[in-house]
Steps between C-alpha positions, in 0.01 A plus 500: 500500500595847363590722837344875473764749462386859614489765241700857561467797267853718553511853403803637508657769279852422548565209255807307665344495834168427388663230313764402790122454758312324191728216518598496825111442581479266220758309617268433853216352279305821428407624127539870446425754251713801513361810358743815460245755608167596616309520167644164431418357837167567498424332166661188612279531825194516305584225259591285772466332805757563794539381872720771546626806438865676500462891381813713533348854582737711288424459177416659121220578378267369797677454838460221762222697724271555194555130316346380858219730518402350171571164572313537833191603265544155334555277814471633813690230686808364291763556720766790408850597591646822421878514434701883516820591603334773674413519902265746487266485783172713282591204193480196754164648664369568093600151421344311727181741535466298131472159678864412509638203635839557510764803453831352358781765525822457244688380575368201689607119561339304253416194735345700711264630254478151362371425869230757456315389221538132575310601873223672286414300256484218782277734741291542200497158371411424856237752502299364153503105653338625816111489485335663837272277664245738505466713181127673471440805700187713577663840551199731568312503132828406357582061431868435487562168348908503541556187314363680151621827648129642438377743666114599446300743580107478318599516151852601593764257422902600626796264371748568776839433454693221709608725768176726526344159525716371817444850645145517512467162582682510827309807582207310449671171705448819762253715406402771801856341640849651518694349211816544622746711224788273574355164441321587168795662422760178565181258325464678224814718416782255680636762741367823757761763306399889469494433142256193481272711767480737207414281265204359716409829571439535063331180504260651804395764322413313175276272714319861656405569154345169459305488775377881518170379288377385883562767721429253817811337376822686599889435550619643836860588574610436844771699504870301585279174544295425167170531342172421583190330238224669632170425397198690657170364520201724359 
């Protein structure tokens, strides 16, 4: 039996490190595209499929920061890593306010960036196996079925993405209950950092907007604790 290798779209304008990465990570079982900018990048991204994504942020014609706003408008949840030789406080904030996963700066060891994708494509891996035992949820008017990602609302249907649907679904596991910020944020993101508290803090109010068409239905934040599912009966 074939094994799955994992897919990784490079784009990097410099074309003997790009190349110097591309078969370094080839070399460890992955197949990569390498794109030499932005404009390129993003026409591979919509042609094809990828588990992952390396995007150096300095770059012609469209840089790293605007290829993932883009991308994030295709797929909100393939995971990204920004690469710069930059250590720029305002361009780490900016890159992971796009849903970054990671923030590689040059130069770096390659095994240990090797490390980091291996431990996210397992988390996520991990994460598409797992089926939660309980996966319909009356949320005020709203039904949450997790295991389609639906969530409905009279006529109203929302796709949610992967990690909107894990979100709302633990609120729900504790609806008018303190979800604690640090475990959803080590289920669901791998890890309590600043920068993965921002990122949940996106994803929170993407769920607001969904569930604003019931205004007994509201997301609480209990400030340096978590968030609250609070549904209010009429």
């Amino acid at each position: 039996m074939e094994t799955y290798k994992s897919k990784i779209l490079l784009v990097e304008d410099d074309p003997n490190f790009g190349k110097v990465l591309k078969n370094y990570l080839e070399l460890n079982d992955y197949i990569v595209e390498l794109a030499r900018d932005g404009i390129l990048g993003l026409a591979a991204f919509r042609r094809e499929k990828y588990d992952l994504c390396i995007l150096d942020v300095m770059m012609p014609n469209l840089d790293g920061f605007s290829l993932a706003e883009e991308i994030r408008n295709i797929d909100l949840d393939v995971p990204l890593f920004f690469l710069t030789a930059k250590n720029m406080k305002d361009d780490i904030l900016n890159g992971y306010r796009l849903g970054a996963d990671d923030y590689i700066l040059k130069p770096f060891d390659s095994e240990i960036l090797l490390s980091k994708i291996k431990a996210i494509l397992k988390r996520n891996a991990e994460a598409a196996e797992k089926q939660p035992e309980s996966f319909e949820f009356q949320i005020g008017k709203f039904q949450l079925n997790s295991k389609l990602r639906e969530l409905k609302i009279g006529d109203t249907k929302h796709v949610l993405s992967p990690k909107e649907n894990d979100l709302l679904r633990m609120l729900a596991e504790h609806i008018n209950d303190l979800l604690p910020r640090e475990h959803a944020l080590k289920k669901i993101w791998g890890s309590d950092t600043y920068f993965n508290g921002r990122s949940m803090d996106v994803y929170i109010a993407k769920l607001r907007k969904y569930l604003k068409d019931d205004e007994n239905v509201e997301i609480v934040n209990i400030h340096g604790n978590g968030f609250r599912l609070l549904v209010n009966k009429e």
